[in-house]
C-alpha positions as protocol buffer text, in pm:
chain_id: "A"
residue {
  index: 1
  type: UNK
  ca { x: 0 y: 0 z: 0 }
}
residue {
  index: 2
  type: UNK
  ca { x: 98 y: 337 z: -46 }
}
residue {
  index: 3
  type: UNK
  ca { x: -45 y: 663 z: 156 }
}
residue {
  index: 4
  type: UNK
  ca { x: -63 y: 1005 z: 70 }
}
residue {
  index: 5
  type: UNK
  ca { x: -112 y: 1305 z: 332 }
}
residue {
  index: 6
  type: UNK
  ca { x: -162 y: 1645 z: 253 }
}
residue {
  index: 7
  type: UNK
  ca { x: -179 y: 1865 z: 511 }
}
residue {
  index: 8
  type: UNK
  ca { x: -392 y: 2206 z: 541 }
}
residue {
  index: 9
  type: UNK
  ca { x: -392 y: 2500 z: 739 }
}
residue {
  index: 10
  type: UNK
  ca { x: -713 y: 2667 z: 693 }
}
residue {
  index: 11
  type: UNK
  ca { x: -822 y: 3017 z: 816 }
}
residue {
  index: 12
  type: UNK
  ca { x: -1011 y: 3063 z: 1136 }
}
residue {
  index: 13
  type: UNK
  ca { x: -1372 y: 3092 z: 999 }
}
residue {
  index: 14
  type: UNK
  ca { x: -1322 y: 2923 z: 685 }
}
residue {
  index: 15
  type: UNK
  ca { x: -1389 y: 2569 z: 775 }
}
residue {
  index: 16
  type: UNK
  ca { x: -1726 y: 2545 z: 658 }
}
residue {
  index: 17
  type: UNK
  ca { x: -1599 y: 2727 z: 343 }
}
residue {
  index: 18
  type: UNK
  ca { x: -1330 y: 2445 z: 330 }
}
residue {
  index: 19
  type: UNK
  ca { x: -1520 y: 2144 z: 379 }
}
residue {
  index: 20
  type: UNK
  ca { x: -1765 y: 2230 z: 122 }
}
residue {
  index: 21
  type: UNK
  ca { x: -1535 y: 2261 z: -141 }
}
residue {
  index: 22
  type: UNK
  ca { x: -1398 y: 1911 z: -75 }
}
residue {
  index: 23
  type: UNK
  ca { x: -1762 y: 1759 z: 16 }
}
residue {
  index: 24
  type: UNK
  ca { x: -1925 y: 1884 z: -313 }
}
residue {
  index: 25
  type: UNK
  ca { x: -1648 y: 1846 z: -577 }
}
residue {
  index: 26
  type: UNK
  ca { x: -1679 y: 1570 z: -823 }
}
residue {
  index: 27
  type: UNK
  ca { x: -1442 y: 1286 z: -764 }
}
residue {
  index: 28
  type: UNK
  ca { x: -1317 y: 1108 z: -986 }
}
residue {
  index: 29
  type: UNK
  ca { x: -1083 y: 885 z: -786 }
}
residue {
  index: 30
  type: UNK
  ca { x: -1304 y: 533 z: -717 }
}
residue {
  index: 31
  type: UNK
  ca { x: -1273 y: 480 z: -1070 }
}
residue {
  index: 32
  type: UNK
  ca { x: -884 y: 500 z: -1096 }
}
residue {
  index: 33
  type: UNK
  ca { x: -712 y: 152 z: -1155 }
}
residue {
  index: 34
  type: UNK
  ca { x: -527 y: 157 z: -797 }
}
residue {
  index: 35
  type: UNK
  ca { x: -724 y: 353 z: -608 }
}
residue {
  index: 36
  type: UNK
  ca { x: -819 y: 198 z: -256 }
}
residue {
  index: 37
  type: UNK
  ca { x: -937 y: 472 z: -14 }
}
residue {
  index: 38
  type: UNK
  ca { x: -1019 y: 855 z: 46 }
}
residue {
  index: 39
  type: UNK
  ca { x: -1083 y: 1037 z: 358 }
}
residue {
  index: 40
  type: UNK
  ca { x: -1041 y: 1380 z: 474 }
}
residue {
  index: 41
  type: UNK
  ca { x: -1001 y: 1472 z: 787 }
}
residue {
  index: 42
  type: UNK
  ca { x: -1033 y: 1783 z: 1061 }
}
residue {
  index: 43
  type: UNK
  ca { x: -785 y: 1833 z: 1333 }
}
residue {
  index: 44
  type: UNK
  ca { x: -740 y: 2027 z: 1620 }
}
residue {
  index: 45
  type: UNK
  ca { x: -848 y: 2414 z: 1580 }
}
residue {
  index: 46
  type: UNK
  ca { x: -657 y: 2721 z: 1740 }
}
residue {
  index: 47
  type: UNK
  ca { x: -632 y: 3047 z: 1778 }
}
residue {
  index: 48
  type: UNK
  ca { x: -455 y: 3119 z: 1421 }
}
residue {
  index: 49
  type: UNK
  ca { x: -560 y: 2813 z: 1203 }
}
residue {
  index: 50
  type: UNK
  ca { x: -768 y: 2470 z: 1187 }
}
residue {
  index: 51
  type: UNK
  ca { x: -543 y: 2137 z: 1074 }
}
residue {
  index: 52
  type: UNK
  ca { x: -691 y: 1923 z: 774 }
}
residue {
  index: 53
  type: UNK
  ca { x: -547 y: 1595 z: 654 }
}
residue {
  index: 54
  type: UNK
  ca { x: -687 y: 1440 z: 298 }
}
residue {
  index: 55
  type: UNK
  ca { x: -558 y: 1063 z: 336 }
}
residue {
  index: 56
  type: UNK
  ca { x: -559 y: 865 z: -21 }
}
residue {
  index: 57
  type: UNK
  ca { x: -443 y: 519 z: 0 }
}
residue {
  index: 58
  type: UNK
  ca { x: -328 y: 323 z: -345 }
}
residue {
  index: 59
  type: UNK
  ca { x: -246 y: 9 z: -431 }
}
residue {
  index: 60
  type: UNK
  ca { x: 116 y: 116 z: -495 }
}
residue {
  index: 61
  type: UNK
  ca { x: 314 y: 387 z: -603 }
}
residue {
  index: 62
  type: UNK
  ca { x: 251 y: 328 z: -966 }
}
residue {
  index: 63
  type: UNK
  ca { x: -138 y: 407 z: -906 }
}
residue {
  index: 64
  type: UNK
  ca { x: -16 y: 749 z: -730 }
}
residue {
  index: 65
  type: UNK
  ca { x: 203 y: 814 z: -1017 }
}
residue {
  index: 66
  type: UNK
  ca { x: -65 y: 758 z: -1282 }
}
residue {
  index: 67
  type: UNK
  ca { x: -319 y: 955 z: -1125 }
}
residue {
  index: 68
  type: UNK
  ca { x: -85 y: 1190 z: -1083 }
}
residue {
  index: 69
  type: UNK
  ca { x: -24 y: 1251 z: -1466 }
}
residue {
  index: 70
  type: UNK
  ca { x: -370 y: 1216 z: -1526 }
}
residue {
  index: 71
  type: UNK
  ca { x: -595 y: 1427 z: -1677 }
}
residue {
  index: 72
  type: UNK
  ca { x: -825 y: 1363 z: -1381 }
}
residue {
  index: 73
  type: UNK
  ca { x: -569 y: 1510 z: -1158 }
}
residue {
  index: 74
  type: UNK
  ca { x: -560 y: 1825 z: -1379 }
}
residue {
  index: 75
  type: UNK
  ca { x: -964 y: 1831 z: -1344 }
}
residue {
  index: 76
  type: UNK
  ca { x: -980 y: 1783 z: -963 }
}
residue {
  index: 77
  type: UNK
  ca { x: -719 y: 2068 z: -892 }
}
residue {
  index: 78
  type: UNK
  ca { x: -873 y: 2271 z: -1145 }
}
residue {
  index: 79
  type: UNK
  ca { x: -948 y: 2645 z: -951 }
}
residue {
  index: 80
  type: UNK
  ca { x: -797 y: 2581 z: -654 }
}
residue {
  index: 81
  type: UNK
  ca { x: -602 y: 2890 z: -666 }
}
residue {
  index: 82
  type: UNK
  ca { x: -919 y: 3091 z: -658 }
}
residue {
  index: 83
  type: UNK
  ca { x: -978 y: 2980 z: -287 }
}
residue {
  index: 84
  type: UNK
  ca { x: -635 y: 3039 z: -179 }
}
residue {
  index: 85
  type: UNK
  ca { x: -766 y: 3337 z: 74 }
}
residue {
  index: 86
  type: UNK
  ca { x: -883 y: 3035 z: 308 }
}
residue {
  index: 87
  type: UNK
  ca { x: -513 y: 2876 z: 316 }
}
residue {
  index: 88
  type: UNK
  ca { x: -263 y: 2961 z: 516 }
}
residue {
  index: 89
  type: UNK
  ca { x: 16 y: 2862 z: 257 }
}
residue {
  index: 90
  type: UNK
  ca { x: 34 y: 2556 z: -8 }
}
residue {
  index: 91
  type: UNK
  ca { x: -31 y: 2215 z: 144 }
}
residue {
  index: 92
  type: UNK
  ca { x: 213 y: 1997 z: 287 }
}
residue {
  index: 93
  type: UNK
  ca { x: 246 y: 1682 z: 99 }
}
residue {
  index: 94
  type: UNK
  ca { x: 310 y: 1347 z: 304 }
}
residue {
  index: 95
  type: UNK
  ca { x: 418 y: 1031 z: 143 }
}
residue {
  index: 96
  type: UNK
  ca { x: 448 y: 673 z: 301 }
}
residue {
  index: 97
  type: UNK
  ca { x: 515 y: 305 z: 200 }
}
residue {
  index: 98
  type: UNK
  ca { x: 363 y: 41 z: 419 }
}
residue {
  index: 99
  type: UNK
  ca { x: 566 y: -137 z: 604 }
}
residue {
  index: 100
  type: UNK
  ca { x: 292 y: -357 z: 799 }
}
residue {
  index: 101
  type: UNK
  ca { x: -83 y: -409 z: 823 }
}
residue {
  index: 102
  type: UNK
  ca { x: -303 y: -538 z: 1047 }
}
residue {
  index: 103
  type: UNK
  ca { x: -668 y: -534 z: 989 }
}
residue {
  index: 104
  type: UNK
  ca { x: -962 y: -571 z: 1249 }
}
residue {
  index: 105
  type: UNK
  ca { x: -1185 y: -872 z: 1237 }
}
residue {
  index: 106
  type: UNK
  ca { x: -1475 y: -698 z: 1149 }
}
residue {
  index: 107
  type: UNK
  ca { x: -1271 y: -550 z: 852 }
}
residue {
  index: 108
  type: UNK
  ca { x: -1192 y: -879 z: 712 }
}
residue {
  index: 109
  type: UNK
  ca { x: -1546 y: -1026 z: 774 }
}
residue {
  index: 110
  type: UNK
  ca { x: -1411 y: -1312 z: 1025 }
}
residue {
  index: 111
  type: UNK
  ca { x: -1565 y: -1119 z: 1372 }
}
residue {
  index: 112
  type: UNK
  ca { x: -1867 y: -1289 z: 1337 }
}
């Protein structure tokens, strides 16, 4: 498996701003050959910013690197400049290769 991160710093006030963006935009990703999981998440909050984390997980680095080139890509980053009053800065981009994975019963359907 292979994870990717990015990391956002997002205006006080803007949240709601933020997560609708991400909520409403078309996503093309659970039809890319690779493609395992999305989520985004919403961190701690303070004074000066609130912490996102989007959290894509592929099949391997050669899904990552395809959608990466893709024309989808392009299509889903499309604009993004013209919110960049609700960033604080560009996001910080994490990526990780699994080393090990262990999975709940109830994820593998033998907790029953």
């Amino acid at each position: 498996m292979y994870l990717t991160i990015n990391r956002f710093k997002v205006r006080p006030g803007q949240e709601d701003a933020f997560e609708e963006i991400w909520t409403t935009r078309e996503s093309k990703l659970p039809e890319l050959e690779g493609f395992v999981e999305f989520h985004l998440f919403r961190g701690a909050s303070t004074e000066t910013e609130t912490t996102y984390l989007s959290h894509t997980l592929w099949r391997d680095k050669s899904a990552f690197d395809a959608w990466a080139r893709s024309q989808n890509f392009r299509g889903a980053h499309k604009g993004v400049r013209s919110y960049a009053d609700i960033y604080l800065g560009p996001p910080e981009l994490e990526i990780y290769d699994s080393v090990q994975c262990i999975r709940s019963q109830e994820t593998t359907g033998q907790g029953q």
